[in-house]
C-alpha positions in Angstrom: -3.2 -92.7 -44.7 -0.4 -95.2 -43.6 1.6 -97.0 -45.8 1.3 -100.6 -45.7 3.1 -103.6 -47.8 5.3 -100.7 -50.1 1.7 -99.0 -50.9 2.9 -95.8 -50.5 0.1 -92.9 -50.0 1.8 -91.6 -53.3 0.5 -95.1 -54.8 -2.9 -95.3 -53.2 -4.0 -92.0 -54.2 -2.8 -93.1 -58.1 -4.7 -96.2 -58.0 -7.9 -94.2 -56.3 -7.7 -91.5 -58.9 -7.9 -94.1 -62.0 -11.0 -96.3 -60.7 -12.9 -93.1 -59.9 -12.0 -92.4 -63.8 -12.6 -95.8 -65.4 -16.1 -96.2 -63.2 -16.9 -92.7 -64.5 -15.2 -94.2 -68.2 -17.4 -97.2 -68.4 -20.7 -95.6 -66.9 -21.2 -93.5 -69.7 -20.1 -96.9 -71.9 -23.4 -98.4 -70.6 -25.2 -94.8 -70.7 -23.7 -94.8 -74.6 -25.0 -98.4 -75.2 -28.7 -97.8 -73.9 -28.9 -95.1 -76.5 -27.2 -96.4 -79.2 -30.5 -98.4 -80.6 -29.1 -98.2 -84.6 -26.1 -98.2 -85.9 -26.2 -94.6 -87.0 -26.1 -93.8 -83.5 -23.5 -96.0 -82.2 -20.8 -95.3 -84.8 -22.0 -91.6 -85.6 -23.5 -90.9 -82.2 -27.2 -90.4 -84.9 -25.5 -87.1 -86.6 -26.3 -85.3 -82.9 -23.0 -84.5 -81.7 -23.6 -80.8 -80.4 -20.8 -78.1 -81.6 -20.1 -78.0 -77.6 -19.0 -81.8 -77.2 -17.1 -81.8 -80.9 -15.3 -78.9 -80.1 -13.9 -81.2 -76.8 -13.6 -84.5 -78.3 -11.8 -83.1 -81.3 -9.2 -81.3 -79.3 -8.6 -84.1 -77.3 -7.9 -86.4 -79.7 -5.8 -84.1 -81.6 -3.8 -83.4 -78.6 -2.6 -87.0 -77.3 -0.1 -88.3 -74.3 2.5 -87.6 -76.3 2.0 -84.0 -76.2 1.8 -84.7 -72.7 5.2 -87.2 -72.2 6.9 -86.5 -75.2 7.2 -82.7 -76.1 8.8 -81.2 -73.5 11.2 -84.7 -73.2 12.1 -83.6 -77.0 12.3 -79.9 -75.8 14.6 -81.1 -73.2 17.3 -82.6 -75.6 17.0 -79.9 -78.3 15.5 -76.8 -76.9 13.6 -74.2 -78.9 14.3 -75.3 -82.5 12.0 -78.2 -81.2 9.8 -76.1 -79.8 8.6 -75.0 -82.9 6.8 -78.5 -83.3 4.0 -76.4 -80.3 2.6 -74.7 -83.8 1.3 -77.9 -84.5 -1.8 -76.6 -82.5 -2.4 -74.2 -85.7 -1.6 -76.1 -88.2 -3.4 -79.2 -87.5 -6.7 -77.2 -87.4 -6.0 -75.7 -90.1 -6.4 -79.1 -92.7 -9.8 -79.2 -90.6 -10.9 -75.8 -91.6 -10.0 -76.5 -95.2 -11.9 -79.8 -95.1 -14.4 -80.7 -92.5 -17.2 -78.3 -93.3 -17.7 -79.4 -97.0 -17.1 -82.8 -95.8 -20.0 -82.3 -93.1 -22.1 -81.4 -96.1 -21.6 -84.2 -98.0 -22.4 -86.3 -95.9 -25.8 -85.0 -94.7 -27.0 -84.3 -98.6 -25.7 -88.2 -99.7 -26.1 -90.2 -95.7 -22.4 -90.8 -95.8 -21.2 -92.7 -92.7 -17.4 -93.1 -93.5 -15.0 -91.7 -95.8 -14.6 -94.6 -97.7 -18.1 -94.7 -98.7 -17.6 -91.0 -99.6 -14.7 -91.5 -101.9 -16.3 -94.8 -103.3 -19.3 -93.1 -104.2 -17.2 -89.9 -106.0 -14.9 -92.0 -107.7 -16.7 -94.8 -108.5 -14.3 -97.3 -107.1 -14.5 -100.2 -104.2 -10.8 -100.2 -104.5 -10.4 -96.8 -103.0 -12.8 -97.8 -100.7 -10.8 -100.7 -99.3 -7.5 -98.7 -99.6 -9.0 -95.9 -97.1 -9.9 -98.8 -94.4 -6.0 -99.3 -95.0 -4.9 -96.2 -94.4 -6.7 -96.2 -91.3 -5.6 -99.0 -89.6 -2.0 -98.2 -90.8 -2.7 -94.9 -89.0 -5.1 -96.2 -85.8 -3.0 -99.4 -85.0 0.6 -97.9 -84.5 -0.9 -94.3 -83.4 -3.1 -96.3 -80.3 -0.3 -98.3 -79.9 1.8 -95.4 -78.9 -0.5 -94.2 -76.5 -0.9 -97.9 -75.0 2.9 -98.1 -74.4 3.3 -94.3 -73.1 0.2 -95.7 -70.7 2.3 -98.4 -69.2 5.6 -96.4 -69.4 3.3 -93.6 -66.7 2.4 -96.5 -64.7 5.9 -98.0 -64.3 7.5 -94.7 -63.9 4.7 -93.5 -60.9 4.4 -96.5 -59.0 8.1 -96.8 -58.6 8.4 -99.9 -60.7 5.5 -101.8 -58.6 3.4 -102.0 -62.1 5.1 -103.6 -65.0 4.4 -101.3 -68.3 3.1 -104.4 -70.1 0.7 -104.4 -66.9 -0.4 -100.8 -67.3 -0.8 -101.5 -71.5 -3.4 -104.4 -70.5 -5.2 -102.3 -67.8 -5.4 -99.5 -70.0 -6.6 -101.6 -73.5 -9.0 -103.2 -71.2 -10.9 -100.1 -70.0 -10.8 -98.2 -73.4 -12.4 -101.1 -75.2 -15.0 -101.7 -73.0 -16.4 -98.0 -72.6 -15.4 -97.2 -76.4 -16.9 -101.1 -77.6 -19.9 -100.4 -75.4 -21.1 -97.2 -76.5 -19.7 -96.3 -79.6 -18.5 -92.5 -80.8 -21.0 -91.0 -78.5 -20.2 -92.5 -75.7 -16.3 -91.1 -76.3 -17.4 -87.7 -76.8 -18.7 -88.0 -73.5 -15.6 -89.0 -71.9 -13.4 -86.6 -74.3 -15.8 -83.7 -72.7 -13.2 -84.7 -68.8 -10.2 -85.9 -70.6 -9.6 -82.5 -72.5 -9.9 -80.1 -69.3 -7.9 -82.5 -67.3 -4.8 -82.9 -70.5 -4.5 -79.0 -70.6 -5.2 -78.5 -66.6 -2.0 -81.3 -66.2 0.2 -79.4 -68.2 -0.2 -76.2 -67.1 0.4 -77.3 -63.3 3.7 -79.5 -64.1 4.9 -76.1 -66.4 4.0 -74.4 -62.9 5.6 -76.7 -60.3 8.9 -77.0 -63.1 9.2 -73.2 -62.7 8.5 -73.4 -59.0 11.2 -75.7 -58.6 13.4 -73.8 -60.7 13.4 -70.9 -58.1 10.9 -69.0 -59.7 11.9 -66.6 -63.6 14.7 -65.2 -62.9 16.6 -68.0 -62.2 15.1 -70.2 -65.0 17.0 -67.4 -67.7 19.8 -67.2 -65.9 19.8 -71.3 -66.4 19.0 -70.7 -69.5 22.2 -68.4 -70.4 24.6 -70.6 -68.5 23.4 -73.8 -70.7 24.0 -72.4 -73.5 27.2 -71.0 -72.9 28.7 -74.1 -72.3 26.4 -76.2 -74.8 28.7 -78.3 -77.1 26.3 -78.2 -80.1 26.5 -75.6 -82.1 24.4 -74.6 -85.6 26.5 -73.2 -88.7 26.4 -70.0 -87.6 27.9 -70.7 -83.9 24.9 -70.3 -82.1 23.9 -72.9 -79.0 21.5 -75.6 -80.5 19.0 -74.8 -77.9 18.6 -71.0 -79.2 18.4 -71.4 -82.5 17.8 -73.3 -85.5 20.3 -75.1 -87.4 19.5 -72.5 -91.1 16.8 -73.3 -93.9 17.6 -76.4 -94.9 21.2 -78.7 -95.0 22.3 -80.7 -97.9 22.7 -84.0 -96.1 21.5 -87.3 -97.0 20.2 -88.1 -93.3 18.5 -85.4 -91.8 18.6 -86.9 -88.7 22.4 -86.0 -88.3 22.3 -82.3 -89.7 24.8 -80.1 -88.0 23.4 -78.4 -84.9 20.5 -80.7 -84.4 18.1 -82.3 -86.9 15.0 -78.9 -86.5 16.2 -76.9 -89.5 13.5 -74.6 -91.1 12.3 -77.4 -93.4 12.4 -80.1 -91.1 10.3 -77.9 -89.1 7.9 -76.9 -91.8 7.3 -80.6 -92.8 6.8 -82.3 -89.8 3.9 -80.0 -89.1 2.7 -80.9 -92.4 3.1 -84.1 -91.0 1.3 -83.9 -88.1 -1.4 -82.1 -90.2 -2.9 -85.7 -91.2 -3.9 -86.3 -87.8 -7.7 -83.9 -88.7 -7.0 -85.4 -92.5 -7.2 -89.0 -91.2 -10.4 -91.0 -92.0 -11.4 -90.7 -88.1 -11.9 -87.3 -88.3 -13.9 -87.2 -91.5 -16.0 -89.8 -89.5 -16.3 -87.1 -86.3 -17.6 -84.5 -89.1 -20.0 -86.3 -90.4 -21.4 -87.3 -86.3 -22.0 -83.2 -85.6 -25.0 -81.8 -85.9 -24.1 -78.8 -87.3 -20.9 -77.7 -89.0 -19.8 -75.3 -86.3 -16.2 -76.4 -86.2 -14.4 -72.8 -85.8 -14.5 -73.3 -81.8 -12.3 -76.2 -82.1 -10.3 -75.0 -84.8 -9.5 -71.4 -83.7 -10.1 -71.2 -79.5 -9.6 -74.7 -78.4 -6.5 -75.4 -80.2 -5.4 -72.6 -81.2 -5.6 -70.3 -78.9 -5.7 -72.3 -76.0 -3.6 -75.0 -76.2 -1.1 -73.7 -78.5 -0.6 -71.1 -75.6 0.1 -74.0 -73.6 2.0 -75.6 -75.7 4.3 -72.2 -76.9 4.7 -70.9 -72.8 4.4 -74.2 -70.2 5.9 -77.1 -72.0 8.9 -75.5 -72.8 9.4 -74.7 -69.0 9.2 -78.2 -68.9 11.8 -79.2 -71.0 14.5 -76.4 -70.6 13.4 -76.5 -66.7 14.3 -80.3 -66.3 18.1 -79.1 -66.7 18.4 -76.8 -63.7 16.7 -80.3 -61.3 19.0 -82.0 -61.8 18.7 -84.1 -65.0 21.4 -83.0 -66.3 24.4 -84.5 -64.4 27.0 -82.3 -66.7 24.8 -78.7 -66.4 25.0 -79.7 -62.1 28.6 -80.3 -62.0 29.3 -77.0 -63.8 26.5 -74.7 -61.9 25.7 -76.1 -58.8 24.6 -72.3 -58.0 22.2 -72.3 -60.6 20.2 -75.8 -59.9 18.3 -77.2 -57.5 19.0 -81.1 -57.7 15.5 -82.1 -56.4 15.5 -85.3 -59.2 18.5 -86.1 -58.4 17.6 -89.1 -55.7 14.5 -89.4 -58.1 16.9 -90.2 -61.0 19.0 -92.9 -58.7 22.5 -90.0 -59.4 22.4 -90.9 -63.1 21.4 -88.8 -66.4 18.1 -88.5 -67.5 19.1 -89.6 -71.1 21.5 -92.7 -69.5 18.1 -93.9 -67.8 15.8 -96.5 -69.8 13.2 -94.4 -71.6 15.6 -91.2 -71.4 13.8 -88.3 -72.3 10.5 -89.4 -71.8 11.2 -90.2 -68.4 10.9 -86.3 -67.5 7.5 -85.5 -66.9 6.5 -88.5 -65.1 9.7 -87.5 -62.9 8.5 -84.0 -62.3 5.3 -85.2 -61.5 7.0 -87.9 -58.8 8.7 -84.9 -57.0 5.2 -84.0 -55.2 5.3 -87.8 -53.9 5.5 -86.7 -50.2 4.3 -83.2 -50.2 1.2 -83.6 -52.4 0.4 -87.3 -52.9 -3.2 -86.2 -54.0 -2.1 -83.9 -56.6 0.3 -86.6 -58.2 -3.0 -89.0 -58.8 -4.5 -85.9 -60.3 -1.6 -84.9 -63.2 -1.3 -89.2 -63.4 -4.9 -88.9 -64.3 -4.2 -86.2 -66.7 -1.6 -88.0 -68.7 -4.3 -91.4 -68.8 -7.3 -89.1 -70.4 -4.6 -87.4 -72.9 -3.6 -91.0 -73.8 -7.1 -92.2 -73.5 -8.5 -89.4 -75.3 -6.9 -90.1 -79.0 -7.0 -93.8 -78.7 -10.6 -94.0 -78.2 -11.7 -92.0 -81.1 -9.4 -94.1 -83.7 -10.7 -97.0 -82.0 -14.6 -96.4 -82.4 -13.9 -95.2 -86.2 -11.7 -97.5 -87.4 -14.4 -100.6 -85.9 -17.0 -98.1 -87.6 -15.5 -98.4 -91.4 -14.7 -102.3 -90.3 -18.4 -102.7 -90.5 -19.8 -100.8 -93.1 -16.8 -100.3 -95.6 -15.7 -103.9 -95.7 -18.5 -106.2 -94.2 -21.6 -104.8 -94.8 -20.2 -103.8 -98.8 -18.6 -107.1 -99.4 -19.8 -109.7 -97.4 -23.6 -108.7 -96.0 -25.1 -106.5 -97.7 -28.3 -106.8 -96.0 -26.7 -107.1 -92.4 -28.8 -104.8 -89.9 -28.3 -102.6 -87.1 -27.5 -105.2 -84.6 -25.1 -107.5 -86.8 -23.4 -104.2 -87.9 -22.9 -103.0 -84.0 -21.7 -106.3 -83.4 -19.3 -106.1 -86.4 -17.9 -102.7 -85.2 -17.5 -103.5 -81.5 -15.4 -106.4 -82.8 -13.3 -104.4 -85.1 -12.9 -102.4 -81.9 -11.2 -104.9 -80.1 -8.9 -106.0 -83.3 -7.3 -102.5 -83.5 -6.4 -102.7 -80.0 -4.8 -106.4 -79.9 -2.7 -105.6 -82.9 -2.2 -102.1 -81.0 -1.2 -104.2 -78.4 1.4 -106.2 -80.1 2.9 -102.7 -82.1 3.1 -101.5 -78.4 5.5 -105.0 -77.5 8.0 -103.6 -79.3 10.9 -101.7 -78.5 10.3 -98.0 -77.2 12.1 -96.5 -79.7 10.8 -98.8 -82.7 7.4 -97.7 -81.4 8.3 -93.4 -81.9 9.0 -94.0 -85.4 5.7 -96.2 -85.6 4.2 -93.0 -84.8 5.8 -90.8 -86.7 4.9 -93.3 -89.8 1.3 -93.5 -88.6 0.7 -89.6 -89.3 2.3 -89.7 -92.9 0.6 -92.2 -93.9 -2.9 -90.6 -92.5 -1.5 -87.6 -94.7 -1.9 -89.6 -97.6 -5.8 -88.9 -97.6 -4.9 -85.0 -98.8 -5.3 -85.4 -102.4 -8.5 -87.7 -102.1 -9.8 -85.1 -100.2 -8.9 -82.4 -102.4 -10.5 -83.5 -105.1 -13.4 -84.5 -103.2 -14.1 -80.6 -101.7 -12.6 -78.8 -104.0 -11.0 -79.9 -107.6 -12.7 -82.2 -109.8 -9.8 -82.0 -112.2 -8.1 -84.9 -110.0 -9.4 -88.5 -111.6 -9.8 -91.7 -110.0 -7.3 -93.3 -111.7 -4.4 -90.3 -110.8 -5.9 -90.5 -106.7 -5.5 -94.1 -106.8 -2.3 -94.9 -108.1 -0.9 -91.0 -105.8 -1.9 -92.7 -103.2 -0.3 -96.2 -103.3 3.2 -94.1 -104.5 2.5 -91.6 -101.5 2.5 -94.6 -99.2 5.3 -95.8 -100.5 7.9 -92.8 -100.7 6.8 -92.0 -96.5 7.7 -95.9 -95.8 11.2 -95.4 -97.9 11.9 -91.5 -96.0 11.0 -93.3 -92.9 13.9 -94.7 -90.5 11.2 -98.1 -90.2 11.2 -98.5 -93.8 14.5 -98.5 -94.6 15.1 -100.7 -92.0 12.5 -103.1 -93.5 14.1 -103.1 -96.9 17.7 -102.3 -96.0 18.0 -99.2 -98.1 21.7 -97.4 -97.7 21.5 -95.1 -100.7 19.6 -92.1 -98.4 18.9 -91.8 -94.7 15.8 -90.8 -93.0 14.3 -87.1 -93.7 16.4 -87.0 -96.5 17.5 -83.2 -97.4 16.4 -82.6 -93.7 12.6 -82.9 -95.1 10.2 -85.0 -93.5 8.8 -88.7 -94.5 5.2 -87.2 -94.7 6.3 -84.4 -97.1 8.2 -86.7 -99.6 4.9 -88.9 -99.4 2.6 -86.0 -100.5 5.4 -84.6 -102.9 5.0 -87.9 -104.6 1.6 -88.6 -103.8 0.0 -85.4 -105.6 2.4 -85.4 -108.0 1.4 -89.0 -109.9 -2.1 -88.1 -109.0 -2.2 -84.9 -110.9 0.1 -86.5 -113.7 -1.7 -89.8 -114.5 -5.3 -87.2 -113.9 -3.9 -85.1 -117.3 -4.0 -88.8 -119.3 -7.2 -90.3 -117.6 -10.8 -89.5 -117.3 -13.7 -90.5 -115.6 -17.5 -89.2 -115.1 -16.5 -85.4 -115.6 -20.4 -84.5 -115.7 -21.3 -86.2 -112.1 -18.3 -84.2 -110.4 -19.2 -81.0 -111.6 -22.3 -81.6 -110.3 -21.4 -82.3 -107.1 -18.9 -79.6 -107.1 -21.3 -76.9 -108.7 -24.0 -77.7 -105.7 -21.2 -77.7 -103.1 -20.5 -74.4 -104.9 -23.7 -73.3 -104.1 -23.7 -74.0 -100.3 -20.1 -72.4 -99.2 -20.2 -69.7 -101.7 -19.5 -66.3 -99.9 -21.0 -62.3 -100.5 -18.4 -60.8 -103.0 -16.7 -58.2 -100.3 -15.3 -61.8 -98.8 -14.5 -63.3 -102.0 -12.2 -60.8 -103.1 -10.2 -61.7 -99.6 -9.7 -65.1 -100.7 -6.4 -65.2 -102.8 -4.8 -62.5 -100.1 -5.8 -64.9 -97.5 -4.1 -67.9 -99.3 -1.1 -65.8 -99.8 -0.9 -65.0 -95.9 -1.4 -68.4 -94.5 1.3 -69.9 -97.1 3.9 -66.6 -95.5 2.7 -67.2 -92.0 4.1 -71.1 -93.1 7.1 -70.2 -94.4 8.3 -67.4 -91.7 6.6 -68.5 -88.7 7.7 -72.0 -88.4 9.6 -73.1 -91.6 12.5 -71.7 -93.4 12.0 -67.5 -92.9 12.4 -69.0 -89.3 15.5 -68.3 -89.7 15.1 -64.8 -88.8 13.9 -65.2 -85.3 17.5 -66.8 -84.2 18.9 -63.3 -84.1 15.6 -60.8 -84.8 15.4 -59.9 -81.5 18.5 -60.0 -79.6 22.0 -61.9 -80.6 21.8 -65.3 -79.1 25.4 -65.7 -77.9 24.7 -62.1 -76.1 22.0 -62.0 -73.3 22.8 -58.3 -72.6 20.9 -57.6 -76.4 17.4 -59.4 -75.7 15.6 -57.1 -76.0 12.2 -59.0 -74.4 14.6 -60.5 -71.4 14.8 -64.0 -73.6 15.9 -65.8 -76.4 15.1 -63.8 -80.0 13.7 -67.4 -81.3 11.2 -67.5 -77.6 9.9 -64.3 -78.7 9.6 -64.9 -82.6 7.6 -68.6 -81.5 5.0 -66.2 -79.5 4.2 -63.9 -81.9 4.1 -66.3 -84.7 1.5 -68.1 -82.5 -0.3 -65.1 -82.0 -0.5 -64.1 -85.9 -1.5 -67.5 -86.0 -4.6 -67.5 -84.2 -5.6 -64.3 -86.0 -4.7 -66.0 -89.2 -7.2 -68.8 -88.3 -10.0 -66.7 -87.2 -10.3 -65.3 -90.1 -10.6 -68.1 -92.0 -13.0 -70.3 -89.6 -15.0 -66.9 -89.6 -14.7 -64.4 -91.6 -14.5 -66.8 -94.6 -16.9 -68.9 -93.1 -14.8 -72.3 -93.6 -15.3 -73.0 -90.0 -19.1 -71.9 -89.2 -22.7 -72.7 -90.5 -23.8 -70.2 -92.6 -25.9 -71.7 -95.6 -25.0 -75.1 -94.8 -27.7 -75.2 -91.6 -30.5 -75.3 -94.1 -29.8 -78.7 -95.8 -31.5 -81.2 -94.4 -30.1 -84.5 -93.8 -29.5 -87.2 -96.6 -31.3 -90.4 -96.7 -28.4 -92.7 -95.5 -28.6 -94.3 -99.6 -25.1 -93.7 -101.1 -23.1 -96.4 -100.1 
């Protein structure tokens, strides 16, 4: 291949790569159109989703582009006390093992097709109906909006400026909405089914070619010692901000500027509760209630997990620590020209990575530009990885937010009557308005667009103590979810650094008490709820009986009931001491880390406490997904389907 008019074979290959993908994209569109003949089957793919293809499009859209771009670019700047932030591949399963299964069986015993209708029904209350629409499009508009911008930030990055990232952010919205418009949830279950393999796949080899690059293990520690010796940040306790978290919590008012970097115990904690609203969003009670059957443990426990919570825990911080010793970092190059190998350095125009425009971000697409000459092929490959992970979560919000556009708001309010093709036609164009407003969220400035996203998954959050009361305690009333909710909302947009730019708040700083937006939300959120429940009632006898026949359907032999309370107690300690504040103890647990002659595994204490904390993780999960059944069938295969009535 020659290269012709600055088409580089680098670009051609790029540019080949995505229209195989979009042709293959919008083939099964068409595919998902042909069989989409009701509505039931185009926003709920007709309750059919096999446990094979929800265990792929659920992991997909859990794990999104920036997991891709943005981890190991935040891994780069604050080392392992970010790295915590991997366990978000346990703990975002883990709100889907407490709620998807029961949700899944609500909806086939009452025909639910979105949340809202299931809450509306329980409560009683349009309102709460029309709030839950809100709350997902305050989480699907900024959250695809993120991936739309990281889309055109790849683009401009790869092609060596020859796209515009505004350019790449049209191309991108353009092809999503029409395979996702087309053929509805199915038809991006379908595409979910590549886009996973190739998100993990891309990781793994840019981990791989960092460490190549690197000069192989040895030289990546040895790196790894001689940045932190001379790092300037240090926590309380004198330690290098890359080895070690900052203690428990800090008493500031901005958590953003705690001493030793923002990642104490706390922050950590919370901003995986944060992240936790992603499988409590309204799109992924819409996802339960498309499977057939409510075999969710694969995704929960060996998808995520296992699998890419491995990823995440071993190849993405290679990544991130790994961009120092290529030359990223201009001041680590200077100082140990013996220990780098300055391969980005011509990439990077002799500048810092974080002086450049998109700073840490800019990483991965830069690691991926170094196989340019030697590999064009492969660098149209990993670009096509990053796409499907950025793909992969914008479609799904996409088809369910158009999907409660129809039914919870037109169909309820304005045609009651309106039939399969009117509601199709309804949902395809509530499709396209969550990707132009996406599109104009995405206009904004890069870094107004990170704290978007960090408000879209607090709000989605928001949802917990609907749902709680919903699967599990009827104590909650309408009135106390209701008004929770709106003050949930509120306290995430005041703890957020968006909202207090909005109302020009001074008195506290964002993650106040180094705890995060999402966590003051709930705080809040379940607190009025269970308050204003103690002085309110509502139709006690219809909840129990919904609660005493959901009873009925998950209840488990007594030798695993007894395991129940130990089980709670576990997961809560796993919480506290694998990623929150007992965290603490793996800064120094297994080797001192000022010290490298006392690891005791060959690296840092806190590397070794994040693996086995993932490992007792997945364990943890297992048992829950399986052997108390919160993740698999067991009764719940023999109810049959509802008769699509509750509204």
């Amino acid at each position: 291949m020659t290269e012709t008019a600055g088409v580089t074979p680098k670009i051609a290959w790029i540019f080949g790569c995505m229209i195989l993908y979009w042709a293959y994209c919008i083939a099964w569109g068409i595919v998902g159109a042909r069989r989409a003949g009701t509505a039931g089957g185009y926003f709920l793919a007709g309750g059919q989703l096999s446990p094979a293809l929800f265990t792929l499009a659920a992991t997909a859209t859990c794990f999104s582009g920036w997991t891709f771009i943005g981890h190991p670019g935040l891994t780069y700047t604050d080392g392992w006390q970010y790295a915590y932030a991997s366990f978000y591949a346990l703990t975002i399963p883990l709100t889907g093992i407490l709620f998807l299964k029961r949700q899944w069986l609500l909806g086939r015993r009452y025909g639910f097709v979105t949340p809202g209708a299931m809450l509306a029904w329980y409560f009683r209350s349009d309102l709460l109906r029309v709030l839950v629409v809100g709350v997902a499009l305050f989480f699907s508009v900024p959250y695809v909006g993120v991936q739309l911008r990281a889309a055109g930030f790849l683009f401009n990055a790869l092609t060596d400026g020859l796209l515009g990232v505004q350019f790449g952010m049209w191309v991108l919205a353009s092809v999503v909405v029409s395979y996702v418009a087309s053929g509805g949830l199915r038809t991006v279950a379908w595409v979910d089914a590549l886009q996973l393999p190739l998100l993990a796949a891309g990781i793994v080899v840019v981990g791989l070619l960092t460490l190549h690059y690197v000069g192989g293990w040895d030289r990546l520690i040895a790196g790894v010692i001689a940045l932190t010796r001379d790092d300037p940040v240090r926590t309380p306790d004198g330690y290098s901000h890359y080895l070690a978290i900052p203690g428990a919590i800090q008493w500031v008012s901005d958590g953003s500027r705690a001493v030793g970097g923002p990642w104490t115990g706390t922050m950590i904690l919370t901003y995986l509760i944060a992240l936790m609203g992603i499988q409590v969003s309204p799109a992924f009670s819409m996802l339960a209630f498309a499977s057939r059957r409510p075999a969710f443990a694969a995704q929960q426990v060996w998808a995520s997990a296992l699998v890419m919570g491995l990823i995440l825990v071993v190849f993405t911080v290679i990544q991130g620590i790994g961009g120092h010793f290529l030359g990223a970092d201009r001041t680590f190059l200077a100082a140990h020209p013996d220990l780098a190998n300055p391969v980005l350095v011509d990439e990077l125009g002799h500048r810092d990575l974080l002086d450049l425009p998109g700073g840490r971000e800019l990483l991965t697409p830069q690691l991926i530009n170094l196989l340019g000459d030697a590999a064009p092929w492969l660098v149209g490959l990993l670009a096509l990885a990053a796409l499907a992970a950025m793909e992969s979560t914008a479609s799904c919000y996409m088809a369910t937010a158009g999907g409660m556009i129809a039914y919870d708001l037109f169909q309820r309010f304005l045609l009651p009557d309106a039939d399969d093709h009117t509601l199709k036609f309804i949902g395809r164009m509530g499709v396209v308005l969550v990707v132009m407003l996406a599109l104009l969220v995405a206009s904004a400035s890069g870094d107004a667009l990170a704290l978007l996203g960090g408000l879209a998954v607090s709000y989605g959050l928001q949802m917990a103590p609907a749902l709680v009361a919903v699967c599990y305690w009827p104590f909650l009333t309408r009135q106390g979810v209701i008004a929770g909710l709106l003050v949930g909302l509120a306290a995430v947009t005041l703890t957020e650094a968006v909202g207090l730019h909005w109302f020009g708040i001074d008195a506290w700083g964002r993650w106040p008490l180094t705890v995060h937006a999402a966590a003051w939300g709930l705080l809040a959120n379940f607190g009025v709820a269970t308050l204003l429940s103690a002085f309110t009632r509502d139709d006690a006898d219809r909840k129990a009986e919904w609660h005493r026949w959901l009873a009925e359907r998950t209840v488990l032999p007594p030798l695993k009931r007894r395991w129940i309370v130990p089980m709670l107690m576990l997961t809560l300690s796993w919480l506290l001491f694998a990623a929150g504040p007992g965290a603490v103890l793996g800064n120094t647990l297994f080797g001192d880390p000022n010290d490298p002659a006392t690891w005791r595994f060959g690296i840092p204490s806190i590397w070794v406490w994040q693996v086995l904390g993932w490992a007792v993780g997945v364990g943890l999960l297992a048992l829950l997904a399986y052997f108390l059944e919160f993740g698999t069938a067991g009764r719940a295969d023999s109810e049959p389907p509802g008769s699509g009535g509750a509204d």
